[in-house]
C-alpha positions in Angstrom: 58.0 96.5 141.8 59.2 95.4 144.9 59.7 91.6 143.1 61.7 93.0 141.0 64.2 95.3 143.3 64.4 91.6 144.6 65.2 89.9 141.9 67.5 92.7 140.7 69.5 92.1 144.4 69.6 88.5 144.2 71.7 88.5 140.8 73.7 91.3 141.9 74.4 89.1 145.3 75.6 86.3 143.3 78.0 88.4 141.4 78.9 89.7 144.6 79.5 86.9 146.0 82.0 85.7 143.2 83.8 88.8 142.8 84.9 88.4 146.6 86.5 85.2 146.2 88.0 86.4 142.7 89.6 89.8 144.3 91.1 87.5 147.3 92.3 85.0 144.6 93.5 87.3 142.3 96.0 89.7 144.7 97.0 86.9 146.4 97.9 85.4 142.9 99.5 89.0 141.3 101.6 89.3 144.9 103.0 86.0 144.8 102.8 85.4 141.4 104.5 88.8 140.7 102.3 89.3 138.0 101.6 93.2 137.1 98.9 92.1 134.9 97.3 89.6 137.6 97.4 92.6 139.9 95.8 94.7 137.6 93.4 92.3 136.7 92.6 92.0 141.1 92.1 95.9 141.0 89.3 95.2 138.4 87.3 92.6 140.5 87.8 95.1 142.8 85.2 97.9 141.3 83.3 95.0 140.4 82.4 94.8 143.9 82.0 98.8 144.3 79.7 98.8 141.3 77.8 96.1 143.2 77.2 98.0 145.2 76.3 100.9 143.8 73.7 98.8 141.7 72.4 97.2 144.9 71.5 100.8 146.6 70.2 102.8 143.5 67.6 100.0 142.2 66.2 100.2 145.6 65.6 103.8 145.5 64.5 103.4 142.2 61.9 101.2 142.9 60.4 103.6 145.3 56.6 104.7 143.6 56.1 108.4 142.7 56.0 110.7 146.1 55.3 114.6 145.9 59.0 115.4 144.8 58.9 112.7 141.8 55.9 113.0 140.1 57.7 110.7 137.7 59.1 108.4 139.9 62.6 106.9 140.8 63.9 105.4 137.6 66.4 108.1 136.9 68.1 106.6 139.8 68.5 103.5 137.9 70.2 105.5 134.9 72.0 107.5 137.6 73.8 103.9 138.6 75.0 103.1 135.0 76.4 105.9 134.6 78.3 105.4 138.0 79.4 102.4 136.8 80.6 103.8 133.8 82.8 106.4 135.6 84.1 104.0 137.9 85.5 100.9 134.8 86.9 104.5 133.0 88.6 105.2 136.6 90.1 101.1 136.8 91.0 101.4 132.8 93.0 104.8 133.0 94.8 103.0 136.4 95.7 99.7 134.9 97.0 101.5 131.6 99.2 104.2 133.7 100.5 101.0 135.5 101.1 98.9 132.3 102.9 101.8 130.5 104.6 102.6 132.9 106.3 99.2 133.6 107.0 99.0 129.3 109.0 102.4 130.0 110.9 100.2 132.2 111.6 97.5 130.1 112.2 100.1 127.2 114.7 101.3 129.1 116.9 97.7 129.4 114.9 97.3 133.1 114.5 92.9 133.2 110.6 92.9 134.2 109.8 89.8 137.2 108.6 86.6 135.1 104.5 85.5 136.3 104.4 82.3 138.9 102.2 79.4 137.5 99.8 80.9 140.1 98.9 83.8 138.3 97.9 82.0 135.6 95.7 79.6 136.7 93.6 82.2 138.4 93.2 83.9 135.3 91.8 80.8 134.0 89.4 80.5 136.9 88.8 84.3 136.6 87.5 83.7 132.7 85.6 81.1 133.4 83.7 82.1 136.9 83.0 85.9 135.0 81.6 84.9 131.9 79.3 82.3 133.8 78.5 85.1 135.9 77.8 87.5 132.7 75.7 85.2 130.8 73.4 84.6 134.2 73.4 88.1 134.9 72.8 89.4 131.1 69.9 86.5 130.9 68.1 87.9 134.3 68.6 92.1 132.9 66.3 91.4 130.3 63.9 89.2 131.9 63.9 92.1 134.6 64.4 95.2 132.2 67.0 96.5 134.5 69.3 98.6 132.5 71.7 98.8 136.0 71.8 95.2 135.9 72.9 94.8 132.4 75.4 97.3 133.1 76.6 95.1 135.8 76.3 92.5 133.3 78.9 94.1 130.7 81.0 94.7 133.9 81.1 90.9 134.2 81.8 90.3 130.6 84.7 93.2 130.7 86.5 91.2 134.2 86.3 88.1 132.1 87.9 89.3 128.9 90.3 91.6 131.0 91.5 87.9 132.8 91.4 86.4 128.7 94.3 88.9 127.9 95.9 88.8 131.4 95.9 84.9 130.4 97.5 85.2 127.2 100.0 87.5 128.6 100.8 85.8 131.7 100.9 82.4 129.7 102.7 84.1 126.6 105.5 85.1 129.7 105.8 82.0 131.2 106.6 79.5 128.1 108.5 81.9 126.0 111.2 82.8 128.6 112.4 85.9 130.0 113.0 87.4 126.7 108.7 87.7 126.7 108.6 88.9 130.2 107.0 92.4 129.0 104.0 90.5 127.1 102.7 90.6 131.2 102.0 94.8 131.5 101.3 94.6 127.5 98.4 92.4 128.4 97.9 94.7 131.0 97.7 97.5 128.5 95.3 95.6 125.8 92.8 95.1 129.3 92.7 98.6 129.8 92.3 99.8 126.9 89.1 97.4 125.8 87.9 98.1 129.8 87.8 101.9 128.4 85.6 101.2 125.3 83.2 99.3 127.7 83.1 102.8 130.3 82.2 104.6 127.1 79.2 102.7 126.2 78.2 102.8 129.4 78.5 106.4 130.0 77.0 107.4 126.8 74.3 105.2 127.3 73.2 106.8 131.0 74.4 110.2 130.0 72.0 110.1 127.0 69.1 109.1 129.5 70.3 111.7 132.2 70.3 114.3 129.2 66.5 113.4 127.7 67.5 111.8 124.3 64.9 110.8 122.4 64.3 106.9 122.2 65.8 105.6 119.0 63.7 105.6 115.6 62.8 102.0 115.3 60.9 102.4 118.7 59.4 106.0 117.6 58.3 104.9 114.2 56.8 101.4 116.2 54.7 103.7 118.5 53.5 105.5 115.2 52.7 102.8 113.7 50.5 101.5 116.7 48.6 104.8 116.9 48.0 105.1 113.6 47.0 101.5 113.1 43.1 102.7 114.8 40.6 104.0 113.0 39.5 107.7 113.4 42.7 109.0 114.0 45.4 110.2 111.9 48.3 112.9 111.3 50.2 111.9 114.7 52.6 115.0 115.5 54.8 116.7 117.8 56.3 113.1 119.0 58.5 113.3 122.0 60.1 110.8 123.9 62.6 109.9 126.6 63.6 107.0 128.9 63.1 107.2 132.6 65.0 104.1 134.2 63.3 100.9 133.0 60.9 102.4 131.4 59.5 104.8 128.5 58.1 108.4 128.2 56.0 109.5 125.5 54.2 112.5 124.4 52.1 112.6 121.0 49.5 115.2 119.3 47.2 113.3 117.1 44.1 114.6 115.2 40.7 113.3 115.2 37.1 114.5 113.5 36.0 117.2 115.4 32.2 116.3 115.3 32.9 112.9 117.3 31.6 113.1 120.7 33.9 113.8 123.3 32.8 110.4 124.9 33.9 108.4 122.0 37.0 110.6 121.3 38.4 109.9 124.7 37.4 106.2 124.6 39.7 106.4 121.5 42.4 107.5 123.3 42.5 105.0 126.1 42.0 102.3 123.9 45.3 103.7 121.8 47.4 104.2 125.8 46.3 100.7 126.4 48.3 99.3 123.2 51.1 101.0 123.5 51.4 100.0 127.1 50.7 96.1 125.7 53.4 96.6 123.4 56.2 98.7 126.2 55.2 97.9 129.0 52.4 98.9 132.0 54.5 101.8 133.1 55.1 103.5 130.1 54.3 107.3 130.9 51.4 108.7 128.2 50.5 111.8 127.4 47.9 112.2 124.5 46.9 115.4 123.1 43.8 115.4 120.5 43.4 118.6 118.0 40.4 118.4 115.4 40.8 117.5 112.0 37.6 119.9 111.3 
């Protein structure tokens, strides 16, 4: 466990890292670039590294082992930090949008809009490419670690990076089609926060439906079936429940069994059944196992 919270903190260090030089980078470039989409763009880097951090803290307390107050463990924690994260890219989408519409207003109204320096656009060519390295790496380690907060973190990459692919084309679309296209700059701006928004929605549904108890999907309950019933001895499985708790799975299943096996042999059963379905999801995965009689 405590490898892991490693792990987990190394990769999130090395997206640190980058979005620190990116956020420098990219105000300096918006400011000087006048560039309302570059800005935008440096306000998004920006929760990257607050949802860094936020990932940093909550895996370690999630990694703590069960204590007399979490009989369950920690994980939640981990669930707790994507859904953070998800409040925090719907907080940066609503804010670049407001900003982007606003300055359209402006330019619906006859306002000229400030043209992008060459600056701003070649820092949201290194933005693209720096972020989706940083995504892939990050997306590889999530699932090598089974760290939902880390492939949160992961999308969070992937978002900055397509959010600097529209600031490119917008920023680009500016500078070579003349002041005529100055407004493509906030519409990029516009197009970022809105696909920044659909991102925050997976996110938050996805840690919202772990905070709330929903069931695992039915691929993974009709696997787990599949394994119990798969040994001999034992059939009808009922009353299936099931639920996430961090990085790992819940489950609780009534299954019947002849009623004149010995108890012994009935219970070796059972064990033997826990034992595959922790082969197949993992050592962690929470059991519970009820046995009823068939006779």
């Amino acid at each position: 466990m405590m490898n892991r919270e490693k792990e987990i903190s190394k990769v999130t260090l090395v997206g640190s890292a980058v979005n620190v030089l990116l956020t420098v980078f990219k105000f300096v470039a918006g400011i000087v670039g006048h560039s309302a989409a570059m800005t935008a763009d440096a306000v998004h880097s920006l929760s990257d590294l607050l949802t860094d951090a936020v990932v940093l803290l909550f895996v370690h307390i999630s990694g703590k082992p069960e204590d007399v107050g979490h009989d369950y463990g920690h994980g939640k924690y981990e669930t707790l930090a994507t859904t953070l994260i998800g409040i925090a890219l719907a907080a940066v989408a609503i804010g670049i949008g407001y900003k982007a519409v606003d300055a359209l207003l402006d330019w619906c109204q006859g306002m000229s809009l400030p043209a992008p320096g060459m600056l701003a656009l070649w820092a949201a060519v290194v933005s693209v490419v720096l972020k989706e390295l940083v995504y892939r790496y990050t997306m590889r380690r999530s699932r090598g670690l089974d760290s939902p907060a880390l492939e949160a973190n992961a999308w969070h990459h992937r978002s900055d990076a397509l959010s600097s692919l529209g600031t490119l084309a917008g920023i680009g679309g500016a500078i070579l089609l003349g002041d005529r296209w100055t407004v493509l700059d906030p519409l990029a701006g516009l197009v970022v926060a809105l696909f920044i928004l659909r991102v925050a929605w997976k996110l938050l549904k996805q840690g919202l439906d772990e905070l709330l108890e929903a069931s695992l999907p039915d691929s993974v309950e009709k696997e787990m079936l599949d394994i119990v019933t798969s040994f001999p001895d034992v059939c009808d499985p009922h009353h299936l429940r099931t639920r996430r708790i961090g990085n790992r799975y819940a489950v609780e299943l009534h299954i019947r069994m002849d009623g004149t096996l010995p108890l012994s042999t009935a219970h070796a059963r059972t064990r033997e059944i826990e034992q595959a379905l922790k082969e197949r999801f993992g050592e962690k995965t929470h059991i519970t196992l009820h046995v009823e009689p068939t006779k």
